[in-house]
N, C-alpha and C positions, 0 to 999 in steps of 0.2 A: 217413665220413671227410671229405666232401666240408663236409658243413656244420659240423665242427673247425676246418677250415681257415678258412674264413669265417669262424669266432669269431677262430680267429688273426690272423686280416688286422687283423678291426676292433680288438682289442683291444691291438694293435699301433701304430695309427695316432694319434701324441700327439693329433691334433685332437680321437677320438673318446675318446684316455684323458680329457681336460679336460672333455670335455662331461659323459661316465657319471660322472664324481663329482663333476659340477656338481648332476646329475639326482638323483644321489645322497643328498646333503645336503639338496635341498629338498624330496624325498621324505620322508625323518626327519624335517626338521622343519616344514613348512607341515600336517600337520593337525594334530600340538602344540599348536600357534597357535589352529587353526580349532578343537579341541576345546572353548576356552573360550568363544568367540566362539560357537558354534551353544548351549553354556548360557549363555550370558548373551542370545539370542537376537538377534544382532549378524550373521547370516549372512553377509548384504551389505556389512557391514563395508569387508572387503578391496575390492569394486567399487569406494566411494567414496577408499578410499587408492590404488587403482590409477590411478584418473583425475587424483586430484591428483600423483601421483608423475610423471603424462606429463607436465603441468608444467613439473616440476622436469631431466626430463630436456631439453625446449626450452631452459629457464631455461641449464643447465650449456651445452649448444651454443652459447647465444648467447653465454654468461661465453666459452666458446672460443674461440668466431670474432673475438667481441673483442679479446681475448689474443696473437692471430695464432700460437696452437698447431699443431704437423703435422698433429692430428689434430684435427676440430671436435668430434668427440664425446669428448671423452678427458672430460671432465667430466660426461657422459652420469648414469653411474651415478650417482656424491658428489650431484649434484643432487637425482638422482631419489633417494635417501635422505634428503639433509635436505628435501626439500617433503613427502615419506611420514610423516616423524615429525612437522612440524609439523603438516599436516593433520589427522591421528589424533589429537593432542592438542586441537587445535579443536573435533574431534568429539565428543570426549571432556566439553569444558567447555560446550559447547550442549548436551550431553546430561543432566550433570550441575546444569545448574542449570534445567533445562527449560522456559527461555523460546521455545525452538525444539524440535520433536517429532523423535526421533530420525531416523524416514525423511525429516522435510523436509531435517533437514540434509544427509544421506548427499544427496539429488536436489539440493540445493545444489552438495555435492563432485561430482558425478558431471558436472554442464552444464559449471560454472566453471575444472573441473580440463582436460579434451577443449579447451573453446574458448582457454582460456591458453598450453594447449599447442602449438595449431595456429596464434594467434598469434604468439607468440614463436619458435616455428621459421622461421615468414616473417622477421620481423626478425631472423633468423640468416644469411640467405640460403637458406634449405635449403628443404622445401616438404613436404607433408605425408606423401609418401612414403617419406621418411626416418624419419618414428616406426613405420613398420609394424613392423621389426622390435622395436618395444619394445614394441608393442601387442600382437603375434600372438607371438614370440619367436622367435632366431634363435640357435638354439644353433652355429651355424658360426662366430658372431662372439665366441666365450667365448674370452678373451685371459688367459694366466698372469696378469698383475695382475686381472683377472675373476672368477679364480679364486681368488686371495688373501681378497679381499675378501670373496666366498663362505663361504670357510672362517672370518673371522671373523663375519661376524655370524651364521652360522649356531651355531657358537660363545656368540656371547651368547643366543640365543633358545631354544639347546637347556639353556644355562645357569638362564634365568629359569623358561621356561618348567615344568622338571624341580626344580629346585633350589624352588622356591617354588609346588610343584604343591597342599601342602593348605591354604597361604593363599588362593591363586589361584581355587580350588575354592569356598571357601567363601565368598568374594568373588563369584565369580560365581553361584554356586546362592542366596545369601540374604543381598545386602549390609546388612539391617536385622541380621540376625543376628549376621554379623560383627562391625558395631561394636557391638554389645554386647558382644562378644568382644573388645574393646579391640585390633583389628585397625586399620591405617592401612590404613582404605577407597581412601580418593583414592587413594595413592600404590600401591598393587595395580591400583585400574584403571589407572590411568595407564601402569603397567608394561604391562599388555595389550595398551592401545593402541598402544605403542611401539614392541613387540614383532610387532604385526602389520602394523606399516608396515613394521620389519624384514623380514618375511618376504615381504613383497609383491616390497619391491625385491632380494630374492634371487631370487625367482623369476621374475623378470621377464625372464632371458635366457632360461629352460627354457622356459616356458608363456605369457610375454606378458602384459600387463598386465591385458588383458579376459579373462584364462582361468583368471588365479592365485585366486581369490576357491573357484575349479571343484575345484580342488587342495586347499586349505583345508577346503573344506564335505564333499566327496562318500567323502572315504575315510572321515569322521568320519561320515556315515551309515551306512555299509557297518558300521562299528563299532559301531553302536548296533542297526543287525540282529538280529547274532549276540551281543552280550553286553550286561547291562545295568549293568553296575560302569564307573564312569568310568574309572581305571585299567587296564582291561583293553581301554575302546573306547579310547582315545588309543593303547594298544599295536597293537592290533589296524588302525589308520589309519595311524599309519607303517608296520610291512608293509605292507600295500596302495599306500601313499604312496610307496615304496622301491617294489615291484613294478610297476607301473604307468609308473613316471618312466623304470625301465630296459628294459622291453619295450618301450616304446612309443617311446622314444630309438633302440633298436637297429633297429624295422621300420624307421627312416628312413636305416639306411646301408643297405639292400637297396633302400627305396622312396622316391622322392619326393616325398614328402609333408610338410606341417607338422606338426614334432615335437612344438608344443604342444597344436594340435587334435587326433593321435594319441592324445595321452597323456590326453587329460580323456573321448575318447571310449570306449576303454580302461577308464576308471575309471567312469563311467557307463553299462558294459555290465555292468562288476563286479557294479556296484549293484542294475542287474535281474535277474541271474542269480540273486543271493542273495535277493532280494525273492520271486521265485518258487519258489524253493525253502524259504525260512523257510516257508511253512504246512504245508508237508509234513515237513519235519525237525519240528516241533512236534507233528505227527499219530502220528509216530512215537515219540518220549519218552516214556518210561514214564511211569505216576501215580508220582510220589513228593512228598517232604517241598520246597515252594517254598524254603524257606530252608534249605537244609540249617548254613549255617556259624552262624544263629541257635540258639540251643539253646530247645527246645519249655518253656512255662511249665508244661503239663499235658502227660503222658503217661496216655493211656486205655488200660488193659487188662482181658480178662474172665474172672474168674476159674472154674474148673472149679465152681462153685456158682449160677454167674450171673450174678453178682454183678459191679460193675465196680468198679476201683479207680485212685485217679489220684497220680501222685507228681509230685510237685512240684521242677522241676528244682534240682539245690543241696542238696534235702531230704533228710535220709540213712534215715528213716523214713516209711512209706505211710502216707494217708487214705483212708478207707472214705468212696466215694462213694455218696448214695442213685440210685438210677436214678430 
């Protein structure tokens, strides 16, 4: 009864209602995002949009302090969104035409995004303790407009993301492929990229800038574990992505702790759990058919003479095989 009540409290308290369907939504959709990203082998991806987006989020403080707004952060976020989308497209187009190798670029965003950022907050007046909470996350600070915002662009990403999943796919698994398939390359990836700066800066109040990349990649493991159908591992990461964000959100109205660090380490005990149990659930599986939903070209049987005989799937009549 005791721990009822405790869910009563919390589930009571609008601060912690804001934050669980902040957790919520970037739960569902940050390994979406990351599923394309780990096949297109972009893992780090999110790192380097994370670092440009702290930026963006200096950037927006000092547009504030400018401004002589009440609040110097009110421009926090919007910043930290438009510097996420521009950078990811940058990435995108150095990657694209590969004057510059994809990890140079990403160690590009990652120095230039940090040191812009910790600039530009001094010329705000603020000083670098003030991005901690955008770096590590501070789900205490998730304000109804916070929240809005949230729900849109989670909105767009679970749109693009879902809505244009066997483009996306096929974009990302074999973009020679693709445009033979008279698919608009560029403009898929580009959506990827956009997409993942979206998701950075949604999650940047749950998990922090340096943590959201952890979100992205780790439940998308977890999924590729236990299933090998792309479809079923991106389902399989949002649960995880969903459970994870809300357990790990809730030990912090019991305990002290940072809610983003909770939540990735959480998710990277998942990871081991299942890692050491995959060779054992594998030990256990029966021998059967690897592809059961393929249907077999040859079916082998022996018949009461000795003799074998193979039918040919489709076929409505048997061939006498010689042994």
């Amino acid at each position: 009864m005791i721990l009822f009540d405790e869910l009563g409290y919390m589930l009571g308290d609008p601060l912690m209602q804001r934050a669980l369907l902040a957790a919520l939504l970037v739960g569902v959709s940050a390994p979406v995002v990351g599923t394309y990203l780990v096949q297109r082998r972009l893992a780090l991806l999110g790192d380097g949009i994370g670092h440009v987006a702290l930026t963006g989020v200096a950037l927006g403080w000092l547009i504030g302090a400018t401004m002589g707004l009440a609040s110097a952060d009110a421009l926090a976020v919007p910043g930290a969104v438009v510097a996420a989308v521009v950078g990811s497209a940058l990435i995108e187009v150095v990657r694209r035409r590969g004057r510059t190798s994809g990890d140079l670029a990403l160690a590009i965003m990652f120095y230039g995004g940090i040191a812009g950022g910790v600039l530009l907050i001094g010329l705000a007046g603020g000083s670098s303790s003030n991005l901690m909470a955008y770096l590590f996350g501070s789900i205490s600070t998730v304000t109804s407009t916070d929240l809005l915002l949230t729900v849109v662009l989670c909105a767009v990403i679970l749109l693009v993301g879902l809505g244009l999943r066997a483009a996306l796919f096929s974009v990302s698994h074999d973009e020679e492929f693709a445009t033979a398939s008279g698919l608009p390359v560029w403009a898929l990836n580009m959506a990827v990229a956009v997409v993942a700066a979206l998701t950075v800066t949604v999650a940047m109040r749950v998990v922090g800038l340096l943590l959201v990349s952890a979100l992205m990649i780790v439940p998308v493991a977890i999924g590729q574990l236990v299933t090998h159908s792309f479809r079923r591992t991106m389902t399989v990461a949002s649960v995880v992505g969903v459970t994870v964000c809300l357990v790990g959100l809730s030990l912090t109205y019991w305990y002290d702790v940072s809610p983003g660090a909770t939540i990735v380490v959480l998710a990277i005990a998942v990871y081991a759990a299942v890692a050491l149990a995959r060779p054992l659930l594998i030990r256990r599986r029966p021998a059967g058919d690897p592809h059961p939903d393929i249907p077999d070209d040859v079916e082998v049987a022996t018949t009461p003479a000795g003799t074998r005989t193979g039918t040919r799937s489709g076929a409505g009549d048997a061939e006498e095989c010689p042994e």
